[in-house]
N, C-alpha and C positions, 0 to 999 in steps of 0.2 A: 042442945048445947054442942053436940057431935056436930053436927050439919053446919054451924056459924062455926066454926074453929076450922073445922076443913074445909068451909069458903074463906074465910082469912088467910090461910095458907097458902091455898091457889090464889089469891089477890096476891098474897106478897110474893110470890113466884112467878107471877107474871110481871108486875111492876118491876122487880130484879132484873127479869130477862131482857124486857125491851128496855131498863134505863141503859144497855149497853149500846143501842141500837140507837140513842137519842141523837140528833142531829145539834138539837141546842145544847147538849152538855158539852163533855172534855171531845176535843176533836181526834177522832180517829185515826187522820190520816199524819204523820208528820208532817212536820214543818222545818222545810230548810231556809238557808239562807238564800237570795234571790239577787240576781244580777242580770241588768238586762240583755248584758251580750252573748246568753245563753239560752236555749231553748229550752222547755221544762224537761224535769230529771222524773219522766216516767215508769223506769225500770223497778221493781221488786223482789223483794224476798220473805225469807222466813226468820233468815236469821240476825247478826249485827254486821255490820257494811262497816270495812276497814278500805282505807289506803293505805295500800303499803310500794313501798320504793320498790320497782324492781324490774329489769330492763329484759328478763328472760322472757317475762308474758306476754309482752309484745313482739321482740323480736321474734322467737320461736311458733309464734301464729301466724306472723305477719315476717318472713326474713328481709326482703324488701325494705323495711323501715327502716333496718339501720339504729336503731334508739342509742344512744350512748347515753342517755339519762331517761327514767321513766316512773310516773308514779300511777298505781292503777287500783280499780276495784274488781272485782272479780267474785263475781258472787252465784249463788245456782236460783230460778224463777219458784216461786213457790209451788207446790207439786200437787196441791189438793188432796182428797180421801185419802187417794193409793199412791202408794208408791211408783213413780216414772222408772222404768229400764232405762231409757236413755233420755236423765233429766237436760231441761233448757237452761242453758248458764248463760249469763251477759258481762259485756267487761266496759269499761266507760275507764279512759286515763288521757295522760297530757306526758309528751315524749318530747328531748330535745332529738332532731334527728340532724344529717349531715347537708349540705349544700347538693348533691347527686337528687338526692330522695326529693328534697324542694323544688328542686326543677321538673322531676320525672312527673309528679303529682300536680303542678300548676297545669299542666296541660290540658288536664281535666274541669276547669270550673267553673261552678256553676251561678245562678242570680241571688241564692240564696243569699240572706244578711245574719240568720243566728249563727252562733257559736249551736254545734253538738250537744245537746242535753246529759253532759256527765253529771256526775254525784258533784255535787257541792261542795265534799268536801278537799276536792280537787282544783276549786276555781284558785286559791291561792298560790297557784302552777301556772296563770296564765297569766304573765301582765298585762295591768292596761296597756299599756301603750303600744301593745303590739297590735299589726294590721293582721286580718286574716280572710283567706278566700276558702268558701266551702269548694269541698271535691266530689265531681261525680262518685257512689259508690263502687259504681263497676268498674268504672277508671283506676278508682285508691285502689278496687281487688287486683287489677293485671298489676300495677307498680307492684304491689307491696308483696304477694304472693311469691317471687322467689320459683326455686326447681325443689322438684320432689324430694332431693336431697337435703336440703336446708329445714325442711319443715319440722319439727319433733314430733313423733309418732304419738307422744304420751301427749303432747296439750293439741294436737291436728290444727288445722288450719279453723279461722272464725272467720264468718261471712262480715263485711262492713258495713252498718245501717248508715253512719254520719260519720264524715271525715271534713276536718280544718286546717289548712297549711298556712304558717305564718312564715314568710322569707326574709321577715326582718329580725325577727326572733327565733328562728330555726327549732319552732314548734308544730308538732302534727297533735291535735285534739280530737280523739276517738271513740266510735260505739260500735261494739260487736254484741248479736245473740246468735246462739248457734245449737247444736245439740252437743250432748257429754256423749263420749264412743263409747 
């Protein structure tokens, strides 16, 4: 009686474990919203993913950009077991910038046709009807990067994976991952 009770236990211990694992059940992964003039939104976390308004976290990464309007995420990559010393953060946003910064940044671009894979919940930033050309990244880093002076020491500068200039809508659409100092 001992021996069938504690193989039913391990049976219902195992079924528990992998129903979390199951492929056909509740989907794992999120699901956002999808727009085709965007690349997919592959970055991750641990924790909940806000946008929030706010023009310092781009400007002060990036002084170069210029932002006078800015909505961004800003989150840290999930860190596995242990604990990271110097965790990997990403930032994905949509910035109004000035006619200087559009011009400086066309100079660079590229054949690419998506839009930057931001958070979705940022597409609401970009209108249709604006045109937009992707930016070489190494390009976007010399415009946007600024003198040592400009930079804030406390958010440091972020490398750019994907950069979008729109000159009709004085829009830059942005992805940064970088390390936390």
């Amino acid at each position: 009686m001992k021996t069938r009770l504690r193989l039913l236990i391990t049976l219902g211990a195992v079924a528990a474990l992998t129903a979390a694992c199951n492929p056909i059940g509740a989907n794992s992964r999120t699901k956002y919203p999808e727009d085709p003039r965007f690349a997919e939104f592959t970055y991750q976390t641990d924790g909940e993913i806000k946008v929030q308004e706010r023009t310092d976290s781009l400007n002060e990464r990036w002084p170069g950009l210029k932002a006078t309007e800015g909505h961004v995420t800003v989150e840290y990559s999930p860190s596995g077991l242990l604990p990271n010393p110097d965790p990997e953060f990403w930032l994905t946003g949509v910035a109004t910038v000035p006619d200087d910064t559009i011009t400086a940044l066309m100079e660079g671009t590229t054949d690419s046709t998506l839009l930057p894979g931001i958070y979705p919940g940022l597409y609401q930033y970009v209108p249709q009807d604006c045109h937009f050309s992707t930016i070489d990244p190494t390009h976007a880093e010399q415009v946007l990067e600024g003198d040592d002076m400009q930079v804030n020491k406390e958010f440091g500068t972020l490398p750019v994976e994907e950069l979008a200039a729109s000159s009709d809508c004085h829009l830059v659409v942005v992805t940064g991952k970088g390390l936390s100092d």
